[in-house]
Backbone as XML, in Angstrom:
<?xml version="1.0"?>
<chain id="A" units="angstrom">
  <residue number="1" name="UNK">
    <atom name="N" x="-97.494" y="88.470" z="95.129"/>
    <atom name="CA" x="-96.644" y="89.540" z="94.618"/>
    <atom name="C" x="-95.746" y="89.009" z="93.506"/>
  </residue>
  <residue number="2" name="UNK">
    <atom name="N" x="-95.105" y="89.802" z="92.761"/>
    <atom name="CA" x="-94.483" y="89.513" z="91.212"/>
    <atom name="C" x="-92.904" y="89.572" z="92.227"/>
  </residue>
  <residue number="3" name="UNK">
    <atom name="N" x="-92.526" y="88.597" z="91.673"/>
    <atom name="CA" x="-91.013" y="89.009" z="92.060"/>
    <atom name="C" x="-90.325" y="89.682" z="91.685"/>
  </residue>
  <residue number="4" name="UNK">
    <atom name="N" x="-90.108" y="89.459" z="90.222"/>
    <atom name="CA" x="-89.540" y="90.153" z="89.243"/>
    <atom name="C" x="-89.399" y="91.678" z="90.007"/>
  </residue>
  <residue number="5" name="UNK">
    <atom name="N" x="-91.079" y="92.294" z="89.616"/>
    <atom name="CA" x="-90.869" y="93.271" z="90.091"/>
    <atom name="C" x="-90.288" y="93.669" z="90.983"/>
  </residue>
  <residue number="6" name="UNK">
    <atom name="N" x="-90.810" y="93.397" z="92.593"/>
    <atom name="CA" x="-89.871" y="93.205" z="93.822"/>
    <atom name="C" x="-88.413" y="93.377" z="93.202"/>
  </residue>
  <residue number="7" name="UNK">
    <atom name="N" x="-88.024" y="92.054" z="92.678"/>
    <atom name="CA" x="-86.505" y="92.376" z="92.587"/>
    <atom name="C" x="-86.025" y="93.656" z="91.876"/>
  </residue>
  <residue number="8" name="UNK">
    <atom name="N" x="-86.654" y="94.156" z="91.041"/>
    <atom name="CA" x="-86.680" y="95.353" z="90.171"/>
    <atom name="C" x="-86.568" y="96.395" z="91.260"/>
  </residue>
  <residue number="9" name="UNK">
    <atom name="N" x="-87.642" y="96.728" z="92.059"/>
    <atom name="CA" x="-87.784" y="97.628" z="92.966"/>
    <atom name="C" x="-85.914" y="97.784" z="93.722"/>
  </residue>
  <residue number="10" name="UNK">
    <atom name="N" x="-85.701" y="96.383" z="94.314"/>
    <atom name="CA" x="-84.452" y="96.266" z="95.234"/>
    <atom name="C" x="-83.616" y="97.148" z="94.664"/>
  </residue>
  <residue number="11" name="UNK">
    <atom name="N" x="-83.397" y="96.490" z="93.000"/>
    <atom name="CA" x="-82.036" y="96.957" z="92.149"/>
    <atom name="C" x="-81.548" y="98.658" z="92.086"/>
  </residue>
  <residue number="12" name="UNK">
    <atom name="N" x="-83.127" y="98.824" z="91.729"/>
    <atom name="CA" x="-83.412" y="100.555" z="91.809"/>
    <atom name="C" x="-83.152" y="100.996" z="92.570"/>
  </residue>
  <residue number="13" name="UNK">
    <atom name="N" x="-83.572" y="100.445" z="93.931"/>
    <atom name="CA" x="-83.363" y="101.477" z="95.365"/>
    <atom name="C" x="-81.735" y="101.155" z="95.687"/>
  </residue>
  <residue number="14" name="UNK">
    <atom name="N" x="-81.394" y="99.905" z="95.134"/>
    <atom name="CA" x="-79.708" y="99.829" z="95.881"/>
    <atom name="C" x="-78.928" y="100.825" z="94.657"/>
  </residue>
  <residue number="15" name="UNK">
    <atom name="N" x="-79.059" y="100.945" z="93.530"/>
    <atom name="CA" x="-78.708" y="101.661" z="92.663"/>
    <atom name="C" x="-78.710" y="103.710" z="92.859"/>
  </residue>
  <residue number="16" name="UNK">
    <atom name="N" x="-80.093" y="103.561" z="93.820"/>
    <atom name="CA" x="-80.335" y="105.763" z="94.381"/>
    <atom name="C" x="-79.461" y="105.422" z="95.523"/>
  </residue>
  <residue number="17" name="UNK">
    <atom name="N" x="-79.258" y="104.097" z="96.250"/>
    <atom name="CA" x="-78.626" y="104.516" z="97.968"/>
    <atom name="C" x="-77.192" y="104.304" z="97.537"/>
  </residue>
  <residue number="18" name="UNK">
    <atom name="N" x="-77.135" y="103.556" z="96.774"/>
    <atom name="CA" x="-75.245" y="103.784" z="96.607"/>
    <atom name="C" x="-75.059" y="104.877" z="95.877"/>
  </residue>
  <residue number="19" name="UNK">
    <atom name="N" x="-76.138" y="105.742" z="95.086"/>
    <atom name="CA" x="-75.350" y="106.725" z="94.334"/>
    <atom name="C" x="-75.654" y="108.177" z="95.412"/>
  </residue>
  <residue number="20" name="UNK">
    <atom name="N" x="-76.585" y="107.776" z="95.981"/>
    <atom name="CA" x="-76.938" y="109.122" z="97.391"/>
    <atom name="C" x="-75.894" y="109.495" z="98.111"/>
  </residue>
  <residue number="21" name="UNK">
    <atom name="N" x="-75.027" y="107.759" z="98.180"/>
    <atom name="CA" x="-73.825" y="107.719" z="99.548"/>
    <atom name="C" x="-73.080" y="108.339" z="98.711"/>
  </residue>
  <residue number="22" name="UNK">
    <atom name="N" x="-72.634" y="108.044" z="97.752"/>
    <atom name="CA" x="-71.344" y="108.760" z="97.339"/>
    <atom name="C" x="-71.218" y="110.326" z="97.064"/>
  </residue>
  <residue number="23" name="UNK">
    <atom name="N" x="-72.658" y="110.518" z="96.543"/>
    <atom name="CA" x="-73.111" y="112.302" z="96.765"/>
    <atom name="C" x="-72.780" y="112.586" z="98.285"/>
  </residue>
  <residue number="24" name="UNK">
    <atom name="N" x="-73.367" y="112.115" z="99.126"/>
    <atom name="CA" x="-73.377" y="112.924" z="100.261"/>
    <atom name="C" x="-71.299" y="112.830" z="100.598"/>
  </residue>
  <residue number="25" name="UNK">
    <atom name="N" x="-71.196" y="111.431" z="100.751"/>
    <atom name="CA" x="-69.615" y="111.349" z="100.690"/>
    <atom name="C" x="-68.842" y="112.661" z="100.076"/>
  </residue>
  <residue number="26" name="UNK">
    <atom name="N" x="-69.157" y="112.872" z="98.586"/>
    <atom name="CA" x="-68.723" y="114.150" z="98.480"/>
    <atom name="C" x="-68.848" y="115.373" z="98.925"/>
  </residue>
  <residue number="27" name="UNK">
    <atom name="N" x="-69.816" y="115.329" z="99.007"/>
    <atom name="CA" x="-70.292" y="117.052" z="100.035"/>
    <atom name="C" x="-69.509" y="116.769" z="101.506"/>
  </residue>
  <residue number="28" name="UNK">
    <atom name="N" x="-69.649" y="116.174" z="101.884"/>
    <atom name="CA" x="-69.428" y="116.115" z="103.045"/>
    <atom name="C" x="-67.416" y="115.890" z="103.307"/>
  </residue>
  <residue number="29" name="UNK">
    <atom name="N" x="-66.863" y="116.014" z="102.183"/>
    <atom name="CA" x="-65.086" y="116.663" z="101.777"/>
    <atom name="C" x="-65.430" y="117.885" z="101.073"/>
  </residue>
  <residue number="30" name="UNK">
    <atom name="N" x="-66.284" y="118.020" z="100.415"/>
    <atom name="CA" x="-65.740" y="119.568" z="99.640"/>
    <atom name="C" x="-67.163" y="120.403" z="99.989"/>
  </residue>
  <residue number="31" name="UNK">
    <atom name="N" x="-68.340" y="120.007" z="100.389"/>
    <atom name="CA" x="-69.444" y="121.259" z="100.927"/>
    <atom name="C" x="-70.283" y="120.580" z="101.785"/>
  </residue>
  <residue number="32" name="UNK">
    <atom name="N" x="-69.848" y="120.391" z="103.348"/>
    <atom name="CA" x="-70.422" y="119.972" z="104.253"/>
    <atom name="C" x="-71.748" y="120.764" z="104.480"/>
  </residue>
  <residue number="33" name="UNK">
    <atom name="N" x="-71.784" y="121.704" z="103.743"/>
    <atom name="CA" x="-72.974" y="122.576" z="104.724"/>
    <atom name="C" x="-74.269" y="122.013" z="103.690"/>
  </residue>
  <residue number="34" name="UNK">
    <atom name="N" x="-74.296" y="121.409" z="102.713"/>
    <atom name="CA" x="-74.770" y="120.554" z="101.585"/>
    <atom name="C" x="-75.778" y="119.232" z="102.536"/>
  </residue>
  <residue number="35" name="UNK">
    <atom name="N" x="-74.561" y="119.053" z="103.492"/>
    <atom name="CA" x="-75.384" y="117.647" z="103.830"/>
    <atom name="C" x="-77.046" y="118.134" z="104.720"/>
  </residue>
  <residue number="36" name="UNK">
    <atom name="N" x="-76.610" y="119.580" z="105.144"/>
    <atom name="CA" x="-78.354" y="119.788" z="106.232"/>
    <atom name="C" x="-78.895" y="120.387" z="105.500"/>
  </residue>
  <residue number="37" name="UNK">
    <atom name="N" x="-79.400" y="120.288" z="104.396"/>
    <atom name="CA" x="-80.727" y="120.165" z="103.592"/>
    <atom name="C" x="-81.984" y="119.370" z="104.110"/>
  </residue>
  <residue number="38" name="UNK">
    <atom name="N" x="-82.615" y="119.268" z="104.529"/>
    <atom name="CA" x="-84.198" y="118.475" z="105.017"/>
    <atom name="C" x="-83.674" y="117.132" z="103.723"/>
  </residue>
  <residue number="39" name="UNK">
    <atom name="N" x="-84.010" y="117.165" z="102.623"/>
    <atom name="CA" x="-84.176" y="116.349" z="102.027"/>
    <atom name="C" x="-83.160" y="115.484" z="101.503"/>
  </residue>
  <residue number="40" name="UNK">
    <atom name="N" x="-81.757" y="115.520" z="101.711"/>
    <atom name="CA" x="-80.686" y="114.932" z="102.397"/>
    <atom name="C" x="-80.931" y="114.396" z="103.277"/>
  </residue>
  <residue number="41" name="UNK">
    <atom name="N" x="-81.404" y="114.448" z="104.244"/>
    <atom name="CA" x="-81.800" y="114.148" z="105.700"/>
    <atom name="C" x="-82.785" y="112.856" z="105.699"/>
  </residue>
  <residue number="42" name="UNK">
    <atom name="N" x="-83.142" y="113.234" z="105.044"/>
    <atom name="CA" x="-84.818" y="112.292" z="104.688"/>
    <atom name="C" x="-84.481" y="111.471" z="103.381"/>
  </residue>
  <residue number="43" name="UNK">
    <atom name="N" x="-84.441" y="111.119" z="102.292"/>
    <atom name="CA" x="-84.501" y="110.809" z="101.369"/>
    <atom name="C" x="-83.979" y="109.758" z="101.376"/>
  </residue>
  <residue number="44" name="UNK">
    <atom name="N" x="-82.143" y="109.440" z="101.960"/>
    <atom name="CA" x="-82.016" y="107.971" z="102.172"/>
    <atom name="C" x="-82.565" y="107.318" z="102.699"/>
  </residue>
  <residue number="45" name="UNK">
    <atom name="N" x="-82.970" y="107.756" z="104.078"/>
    <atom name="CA" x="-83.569" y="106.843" z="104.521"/>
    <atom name="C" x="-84.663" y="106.258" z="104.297"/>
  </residue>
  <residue number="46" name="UNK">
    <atom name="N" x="-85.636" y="106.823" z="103.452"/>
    <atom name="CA" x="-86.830" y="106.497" z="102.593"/>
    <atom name="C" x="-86.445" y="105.696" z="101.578"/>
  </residue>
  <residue number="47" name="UNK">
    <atom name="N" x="-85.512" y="105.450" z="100.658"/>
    <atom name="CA" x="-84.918" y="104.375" z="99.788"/>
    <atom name="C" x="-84.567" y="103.323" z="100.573"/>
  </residue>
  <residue number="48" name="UNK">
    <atom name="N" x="-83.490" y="103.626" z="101.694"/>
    <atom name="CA" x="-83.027" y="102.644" z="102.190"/>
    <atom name="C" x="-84.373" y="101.806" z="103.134"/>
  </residue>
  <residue number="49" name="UNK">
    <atom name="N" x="-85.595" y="102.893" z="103.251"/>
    <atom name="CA" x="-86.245" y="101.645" z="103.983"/>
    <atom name="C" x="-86.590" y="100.435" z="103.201"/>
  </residue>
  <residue number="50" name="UNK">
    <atom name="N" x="-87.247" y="100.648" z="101.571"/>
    <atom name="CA" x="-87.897" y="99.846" z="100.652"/>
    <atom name="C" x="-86.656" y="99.277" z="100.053"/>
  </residue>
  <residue number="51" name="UNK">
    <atom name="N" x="-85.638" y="99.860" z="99.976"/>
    <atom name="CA" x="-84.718" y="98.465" z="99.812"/>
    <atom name="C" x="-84.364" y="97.447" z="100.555"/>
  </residue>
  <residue number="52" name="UNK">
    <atom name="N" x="-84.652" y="97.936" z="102.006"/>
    <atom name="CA" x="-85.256" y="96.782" z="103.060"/>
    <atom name="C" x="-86.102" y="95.806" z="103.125"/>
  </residue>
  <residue number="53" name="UNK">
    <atom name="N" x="-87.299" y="96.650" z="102.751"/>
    <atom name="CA" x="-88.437" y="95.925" z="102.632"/>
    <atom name="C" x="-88.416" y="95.342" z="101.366"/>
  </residue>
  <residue number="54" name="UNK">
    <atom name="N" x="-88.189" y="95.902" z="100.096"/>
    <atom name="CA" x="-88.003" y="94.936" z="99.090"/>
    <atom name="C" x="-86.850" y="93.615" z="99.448"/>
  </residue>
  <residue number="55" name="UNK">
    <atom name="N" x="-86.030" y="93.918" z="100.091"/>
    <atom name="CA" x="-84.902" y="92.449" z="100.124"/>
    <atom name="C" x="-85.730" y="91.410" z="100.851"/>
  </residue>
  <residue number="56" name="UNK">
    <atom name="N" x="-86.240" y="91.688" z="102.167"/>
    <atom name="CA" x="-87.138" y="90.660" z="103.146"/>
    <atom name="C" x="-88.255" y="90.401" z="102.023"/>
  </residue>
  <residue number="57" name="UNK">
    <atom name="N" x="-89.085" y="91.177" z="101.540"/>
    <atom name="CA" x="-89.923" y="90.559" z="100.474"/>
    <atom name="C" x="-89.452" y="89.381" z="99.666"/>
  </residue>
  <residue number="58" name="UNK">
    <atom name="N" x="-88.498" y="89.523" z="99.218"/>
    <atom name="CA" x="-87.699" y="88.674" z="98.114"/>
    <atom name="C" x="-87.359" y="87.407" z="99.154"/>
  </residue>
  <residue number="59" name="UNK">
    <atom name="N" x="-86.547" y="87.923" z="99.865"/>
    <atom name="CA" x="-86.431" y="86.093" z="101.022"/>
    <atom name="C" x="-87.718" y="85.439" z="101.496"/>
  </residue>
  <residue number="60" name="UNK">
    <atom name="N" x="-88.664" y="86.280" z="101.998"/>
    <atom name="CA" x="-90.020" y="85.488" z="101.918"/>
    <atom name="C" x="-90.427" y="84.599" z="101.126"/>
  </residue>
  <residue number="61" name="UNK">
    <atom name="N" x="-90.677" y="85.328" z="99.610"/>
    <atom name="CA" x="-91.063" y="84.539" z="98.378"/>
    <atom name="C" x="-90.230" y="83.848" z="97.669"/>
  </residue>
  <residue number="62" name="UNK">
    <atom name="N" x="-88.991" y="83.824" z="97.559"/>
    <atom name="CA" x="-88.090" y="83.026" z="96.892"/>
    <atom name="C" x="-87.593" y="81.953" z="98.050"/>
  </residue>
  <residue number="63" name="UNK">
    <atom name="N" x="-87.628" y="81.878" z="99.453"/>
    <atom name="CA" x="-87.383" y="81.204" z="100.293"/>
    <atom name="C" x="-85.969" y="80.744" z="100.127"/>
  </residue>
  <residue number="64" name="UNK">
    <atom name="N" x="-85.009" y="81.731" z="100.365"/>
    <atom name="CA" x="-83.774" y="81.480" z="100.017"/>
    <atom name="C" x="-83.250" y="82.820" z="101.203"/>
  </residue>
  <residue number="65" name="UNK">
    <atom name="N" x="-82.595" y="82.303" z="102.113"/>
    <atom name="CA" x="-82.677" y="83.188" z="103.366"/>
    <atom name="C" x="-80.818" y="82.793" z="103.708"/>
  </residue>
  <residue number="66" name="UNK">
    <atom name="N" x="-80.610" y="83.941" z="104.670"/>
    <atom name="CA" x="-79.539" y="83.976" z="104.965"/>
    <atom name="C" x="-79.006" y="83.754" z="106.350"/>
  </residue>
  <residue number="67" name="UNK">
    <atom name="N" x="-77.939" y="82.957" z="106.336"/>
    <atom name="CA" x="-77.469" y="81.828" z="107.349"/>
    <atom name="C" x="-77.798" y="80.695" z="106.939"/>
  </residue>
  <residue number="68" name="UNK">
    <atom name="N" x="-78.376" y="80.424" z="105.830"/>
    <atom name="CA" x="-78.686" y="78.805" z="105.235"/>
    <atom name="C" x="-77.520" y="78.840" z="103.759"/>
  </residue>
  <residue number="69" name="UNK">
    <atom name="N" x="-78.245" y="80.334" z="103.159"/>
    <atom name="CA" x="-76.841" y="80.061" z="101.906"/>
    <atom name="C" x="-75.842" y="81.150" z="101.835"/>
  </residue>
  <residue number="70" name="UNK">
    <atom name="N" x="-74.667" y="80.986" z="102.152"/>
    <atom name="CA" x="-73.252" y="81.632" z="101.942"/>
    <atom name="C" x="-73.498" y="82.955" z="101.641"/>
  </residue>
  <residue number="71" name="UNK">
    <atom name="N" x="-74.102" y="82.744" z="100.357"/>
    <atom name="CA" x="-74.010" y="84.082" z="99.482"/>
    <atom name="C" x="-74.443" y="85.287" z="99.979"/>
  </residue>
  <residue number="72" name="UNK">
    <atom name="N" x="-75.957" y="84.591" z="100.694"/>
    <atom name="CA" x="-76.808" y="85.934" z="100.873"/>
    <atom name="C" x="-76.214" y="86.114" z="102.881"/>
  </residue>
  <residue number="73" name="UNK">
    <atom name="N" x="-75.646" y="85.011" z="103.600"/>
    <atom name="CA" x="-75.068" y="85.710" z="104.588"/>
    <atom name="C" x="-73.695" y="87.093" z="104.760"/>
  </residue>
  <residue number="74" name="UNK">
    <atom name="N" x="-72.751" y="86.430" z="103.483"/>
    <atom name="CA" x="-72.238" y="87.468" z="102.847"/>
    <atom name="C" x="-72.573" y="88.214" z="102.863"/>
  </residue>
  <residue number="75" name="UNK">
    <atom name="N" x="-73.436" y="88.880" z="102.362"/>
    <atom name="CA" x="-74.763" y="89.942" z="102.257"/>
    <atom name="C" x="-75.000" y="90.825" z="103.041"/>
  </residue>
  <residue number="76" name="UNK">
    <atom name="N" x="-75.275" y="90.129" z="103.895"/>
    <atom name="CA" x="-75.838" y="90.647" z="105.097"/>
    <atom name="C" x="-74.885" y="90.741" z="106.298"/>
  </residue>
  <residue number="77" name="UNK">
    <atom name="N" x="-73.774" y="90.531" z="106.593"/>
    <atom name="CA" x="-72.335" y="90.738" z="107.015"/>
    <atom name="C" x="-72.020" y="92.144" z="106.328"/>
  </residue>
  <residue number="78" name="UNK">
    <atom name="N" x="-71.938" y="91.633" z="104.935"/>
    <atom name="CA" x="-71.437" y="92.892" z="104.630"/>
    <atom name="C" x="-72.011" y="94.173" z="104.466"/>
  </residue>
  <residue number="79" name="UNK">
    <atom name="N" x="-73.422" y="93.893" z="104.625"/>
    <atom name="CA" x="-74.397" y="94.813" z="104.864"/>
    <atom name="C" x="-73.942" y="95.563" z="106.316"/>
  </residue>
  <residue number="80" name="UNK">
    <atom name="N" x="-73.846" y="94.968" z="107.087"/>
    <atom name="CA" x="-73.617" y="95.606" z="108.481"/>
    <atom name="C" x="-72.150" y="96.274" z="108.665"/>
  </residue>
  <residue number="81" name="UNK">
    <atom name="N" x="-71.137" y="96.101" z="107.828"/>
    <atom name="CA" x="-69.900" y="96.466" z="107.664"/>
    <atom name="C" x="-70.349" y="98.023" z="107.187"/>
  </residue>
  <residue number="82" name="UNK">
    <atom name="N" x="-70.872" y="97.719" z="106.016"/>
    <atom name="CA" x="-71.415" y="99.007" z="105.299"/>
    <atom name="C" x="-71.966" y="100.144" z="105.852"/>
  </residue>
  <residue number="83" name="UNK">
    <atom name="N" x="-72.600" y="99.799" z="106.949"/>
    <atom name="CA" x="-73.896" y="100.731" z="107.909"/>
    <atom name="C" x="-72.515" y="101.423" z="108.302"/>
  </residue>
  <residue number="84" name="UNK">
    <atom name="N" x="-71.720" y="100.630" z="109.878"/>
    <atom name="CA" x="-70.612" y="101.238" z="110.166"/>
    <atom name="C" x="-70.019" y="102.283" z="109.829"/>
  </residue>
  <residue number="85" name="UNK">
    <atom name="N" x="-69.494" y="101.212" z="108.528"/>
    <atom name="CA" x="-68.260" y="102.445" z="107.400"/>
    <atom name="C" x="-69.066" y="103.484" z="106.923"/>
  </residue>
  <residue number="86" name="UNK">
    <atom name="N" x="-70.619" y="103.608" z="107.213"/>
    <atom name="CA" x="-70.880" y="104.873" z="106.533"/>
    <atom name="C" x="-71.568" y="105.738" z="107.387"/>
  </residue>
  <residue number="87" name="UNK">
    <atom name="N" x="-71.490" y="105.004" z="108.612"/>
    <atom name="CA" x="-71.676" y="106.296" z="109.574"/>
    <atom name="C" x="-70.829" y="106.928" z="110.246"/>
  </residue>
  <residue number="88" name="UNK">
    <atom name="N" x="-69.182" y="106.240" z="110.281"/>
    <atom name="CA" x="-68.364" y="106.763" z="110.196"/>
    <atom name="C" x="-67.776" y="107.725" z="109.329"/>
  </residue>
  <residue number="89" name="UNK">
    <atom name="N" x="-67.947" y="107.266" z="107.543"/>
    <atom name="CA" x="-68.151" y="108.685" z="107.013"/>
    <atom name="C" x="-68.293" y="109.521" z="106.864"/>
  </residue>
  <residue number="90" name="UNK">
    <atom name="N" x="-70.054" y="109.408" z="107.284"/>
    <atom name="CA" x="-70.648" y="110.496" z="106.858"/>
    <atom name="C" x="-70.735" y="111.289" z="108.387"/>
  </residue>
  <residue number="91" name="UNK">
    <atom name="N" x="-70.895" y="110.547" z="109.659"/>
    <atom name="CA" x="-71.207" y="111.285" z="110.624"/>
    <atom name="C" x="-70.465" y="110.830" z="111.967"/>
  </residue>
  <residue number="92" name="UNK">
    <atom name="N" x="-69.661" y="110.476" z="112.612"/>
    <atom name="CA" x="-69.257" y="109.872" z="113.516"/>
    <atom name="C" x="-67.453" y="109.825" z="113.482"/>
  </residue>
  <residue number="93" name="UNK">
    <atom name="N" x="-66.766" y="109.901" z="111.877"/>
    <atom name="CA" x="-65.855" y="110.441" z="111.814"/>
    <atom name="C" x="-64.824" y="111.487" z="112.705"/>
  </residue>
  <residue number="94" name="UNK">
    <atom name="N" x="-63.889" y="111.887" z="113.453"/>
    <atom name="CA" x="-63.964" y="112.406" z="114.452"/>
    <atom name="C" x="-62.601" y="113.767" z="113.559"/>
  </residue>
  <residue number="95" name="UNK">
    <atom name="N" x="-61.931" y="113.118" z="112.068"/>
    <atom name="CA" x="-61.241" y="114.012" z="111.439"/>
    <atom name="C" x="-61.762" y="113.866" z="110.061"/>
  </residue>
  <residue number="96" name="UNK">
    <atom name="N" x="-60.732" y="114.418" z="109.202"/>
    <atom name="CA" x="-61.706" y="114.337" z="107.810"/>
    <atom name="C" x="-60.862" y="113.487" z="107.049"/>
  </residue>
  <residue number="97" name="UNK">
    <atom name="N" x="-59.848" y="112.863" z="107.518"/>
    <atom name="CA" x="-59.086" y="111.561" z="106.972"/>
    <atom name="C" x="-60.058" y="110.238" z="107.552"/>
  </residue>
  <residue number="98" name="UNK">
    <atom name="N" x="-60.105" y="110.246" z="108.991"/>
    <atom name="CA" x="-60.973" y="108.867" z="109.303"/>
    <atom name="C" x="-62.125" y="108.728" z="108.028"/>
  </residue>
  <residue number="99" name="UNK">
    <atom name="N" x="-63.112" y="110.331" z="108.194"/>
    <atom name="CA" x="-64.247" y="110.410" z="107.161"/>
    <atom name="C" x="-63.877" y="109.920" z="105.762"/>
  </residue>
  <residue number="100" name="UNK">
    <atom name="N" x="-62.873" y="110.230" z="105.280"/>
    <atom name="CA" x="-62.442" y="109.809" z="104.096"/>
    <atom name="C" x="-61.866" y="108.142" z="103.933"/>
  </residue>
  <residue number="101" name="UNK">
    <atom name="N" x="-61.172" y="107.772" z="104.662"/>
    <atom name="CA" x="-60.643" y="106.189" z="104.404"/>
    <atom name="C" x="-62.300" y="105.670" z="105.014"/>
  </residue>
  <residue number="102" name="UNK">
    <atom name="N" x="-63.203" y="106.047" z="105.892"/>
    <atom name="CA" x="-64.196" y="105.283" z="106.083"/>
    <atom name="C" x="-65.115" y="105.261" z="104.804"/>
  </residue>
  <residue number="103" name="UNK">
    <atom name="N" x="-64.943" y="106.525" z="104.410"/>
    <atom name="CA" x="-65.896" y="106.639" z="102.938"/>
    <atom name="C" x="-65.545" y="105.478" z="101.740"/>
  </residue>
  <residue number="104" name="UNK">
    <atom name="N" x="-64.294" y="105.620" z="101.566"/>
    <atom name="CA" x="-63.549" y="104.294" z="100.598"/>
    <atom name="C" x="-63.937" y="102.973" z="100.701"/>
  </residue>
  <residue number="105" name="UNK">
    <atom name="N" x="-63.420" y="102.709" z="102.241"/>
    <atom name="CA" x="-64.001" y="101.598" z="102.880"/>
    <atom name="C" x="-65.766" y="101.071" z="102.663"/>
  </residue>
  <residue number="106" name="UNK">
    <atom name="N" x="-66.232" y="102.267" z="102.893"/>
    <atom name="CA" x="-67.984" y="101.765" z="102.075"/>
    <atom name="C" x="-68.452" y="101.889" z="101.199"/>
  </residue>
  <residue number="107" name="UNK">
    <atom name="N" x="-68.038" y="102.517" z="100.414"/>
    <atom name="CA" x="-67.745" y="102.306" z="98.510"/>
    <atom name="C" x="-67.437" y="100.566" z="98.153"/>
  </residue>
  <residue number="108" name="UNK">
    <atom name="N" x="-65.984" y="100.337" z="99.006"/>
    <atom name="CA" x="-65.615" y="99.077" z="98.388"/>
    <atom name="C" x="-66.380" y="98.175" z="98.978"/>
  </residue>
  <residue number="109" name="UNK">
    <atom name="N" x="-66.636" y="98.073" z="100.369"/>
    <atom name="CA" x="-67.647" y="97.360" z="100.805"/>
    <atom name="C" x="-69.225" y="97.400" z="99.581"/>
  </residue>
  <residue number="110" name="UNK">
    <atom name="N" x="-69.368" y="97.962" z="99.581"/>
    <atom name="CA" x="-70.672" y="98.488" z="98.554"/>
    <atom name="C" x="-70.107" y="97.637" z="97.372"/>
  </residue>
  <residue number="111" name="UNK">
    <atom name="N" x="-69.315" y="97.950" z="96.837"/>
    <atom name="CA" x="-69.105" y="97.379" z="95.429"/>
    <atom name="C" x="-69.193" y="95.623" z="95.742"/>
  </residue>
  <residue number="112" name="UNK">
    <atom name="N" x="-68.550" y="95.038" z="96.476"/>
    <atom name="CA" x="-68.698" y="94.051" z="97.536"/>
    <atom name="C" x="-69.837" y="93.174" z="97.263"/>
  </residue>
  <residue number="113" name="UNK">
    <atom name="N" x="-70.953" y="93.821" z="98.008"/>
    <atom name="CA" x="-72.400" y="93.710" z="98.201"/>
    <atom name="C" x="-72.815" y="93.429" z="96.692"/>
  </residue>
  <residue number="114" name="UNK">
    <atom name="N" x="-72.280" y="94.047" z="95.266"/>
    <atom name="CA" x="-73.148" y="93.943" z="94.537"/>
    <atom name="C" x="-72.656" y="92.918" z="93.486"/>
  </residue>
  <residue number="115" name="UNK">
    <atom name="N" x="-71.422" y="92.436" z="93.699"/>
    <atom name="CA" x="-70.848" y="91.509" z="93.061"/>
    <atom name="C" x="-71.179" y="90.467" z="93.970"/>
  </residue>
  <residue number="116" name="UNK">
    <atom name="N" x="-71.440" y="90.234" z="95.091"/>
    <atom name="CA" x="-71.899" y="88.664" z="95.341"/>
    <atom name="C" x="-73.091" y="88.698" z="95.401"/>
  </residue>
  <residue number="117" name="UNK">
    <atom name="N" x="-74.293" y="89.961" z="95.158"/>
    <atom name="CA" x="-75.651" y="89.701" z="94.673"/>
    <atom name="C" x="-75.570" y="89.008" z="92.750"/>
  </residue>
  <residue number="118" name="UNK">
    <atom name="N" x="-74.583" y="89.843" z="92.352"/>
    <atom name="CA" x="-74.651" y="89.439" z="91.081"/>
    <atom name="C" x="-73.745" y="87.969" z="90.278"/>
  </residue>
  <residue number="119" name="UNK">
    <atom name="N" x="-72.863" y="87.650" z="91.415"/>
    <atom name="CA" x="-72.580" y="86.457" z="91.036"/>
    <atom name="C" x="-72.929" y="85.209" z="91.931"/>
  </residue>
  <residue number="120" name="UNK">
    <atom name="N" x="-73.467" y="85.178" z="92.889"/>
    <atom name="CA" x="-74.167" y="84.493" z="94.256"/>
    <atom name="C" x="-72.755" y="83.672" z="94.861"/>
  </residue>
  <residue number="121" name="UNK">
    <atom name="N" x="-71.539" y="84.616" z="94.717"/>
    <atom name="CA" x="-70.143" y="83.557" z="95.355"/>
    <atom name="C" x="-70.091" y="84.952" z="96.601"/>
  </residue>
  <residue number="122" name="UNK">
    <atom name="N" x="-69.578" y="83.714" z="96.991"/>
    <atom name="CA" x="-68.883" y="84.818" z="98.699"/>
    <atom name="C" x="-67.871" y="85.559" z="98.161"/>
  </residue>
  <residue number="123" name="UNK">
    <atom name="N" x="-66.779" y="84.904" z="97.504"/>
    <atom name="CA" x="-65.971" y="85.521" z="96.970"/>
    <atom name="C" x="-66.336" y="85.351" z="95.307"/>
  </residue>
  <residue number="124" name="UNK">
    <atom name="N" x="-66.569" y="86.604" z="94.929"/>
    <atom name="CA" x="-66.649" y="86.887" z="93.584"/>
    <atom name="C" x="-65.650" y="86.470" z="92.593"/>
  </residue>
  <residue number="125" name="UNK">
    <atom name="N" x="-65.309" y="85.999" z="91.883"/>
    <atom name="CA" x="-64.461" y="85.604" z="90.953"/>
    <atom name="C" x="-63.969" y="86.445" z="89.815"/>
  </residue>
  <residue number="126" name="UNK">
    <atom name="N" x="-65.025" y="87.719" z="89.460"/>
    <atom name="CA" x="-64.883" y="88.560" z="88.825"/>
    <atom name="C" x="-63.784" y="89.646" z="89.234"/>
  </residue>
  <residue number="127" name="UNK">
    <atom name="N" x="-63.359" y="89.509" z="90.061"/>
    <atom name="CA" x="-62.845" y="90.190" z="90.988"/>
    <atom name="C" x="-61.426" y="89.655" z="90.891"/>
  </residue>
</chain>
């Protein structure tokens, strides 16, 4: 397999699932009834699978895996922070303030994720 590509694929799909979250994030403060559409329903999770499968692709072939280097455990920590904060958001929220500071919370987490993919530091420096 081409990596390149692979990695191409990742960028794309993390690029529709962070911009999906923040769509649905919005509907879900100003037109909740937005979020039960079928294809709302379906659609992240179809990105988010191949941005799955594209990331494990990429640790396979580049053999650069996480719990060995910082960066990409980062990653994947903060990957799981992210899941949380956004199912608290979007669904598990119990008012529409929790929903909202959880929504923030996985935005910045998100932003997070893409500055230590793009600078390979735990802590980003750009920052």
């Amino acid at each position: 397999m081409n990596y390149l590509l692979i990695k191409q694929l990742h960028i794309t799909c993390a690029v529709i699932s962070g911009s999906l979250f923040v769509l649905r994030g919005m509907w879900m403060l100003l037109r909740p009834e937005l979020l039960q559409h079928r294809w709302v329903r379906v659609v992240p999770h179809v990105v988010d699978t191949l941005l799955l499968g594209s990331a494990l692709t990429m640790v396979a072939l580049s053999g650069q895996f996480p719990f060995v280097l910082p960066w990409l455990t980062a990653k994947v920590v903060a990957l799981l922070v992210y899941i949380v904060l956004g199912a608290v958001a979007l669904k598990r929220g119990k008012t529409r303030a929790v929903r909202s500071l959880a929504l923030v919370g996985a935005i910045l987490v998100f932003g997070y994720i893409v500055a230590v993919a793009l600078t390979r530091l735990v802590v980003p420096l750009s920052w």
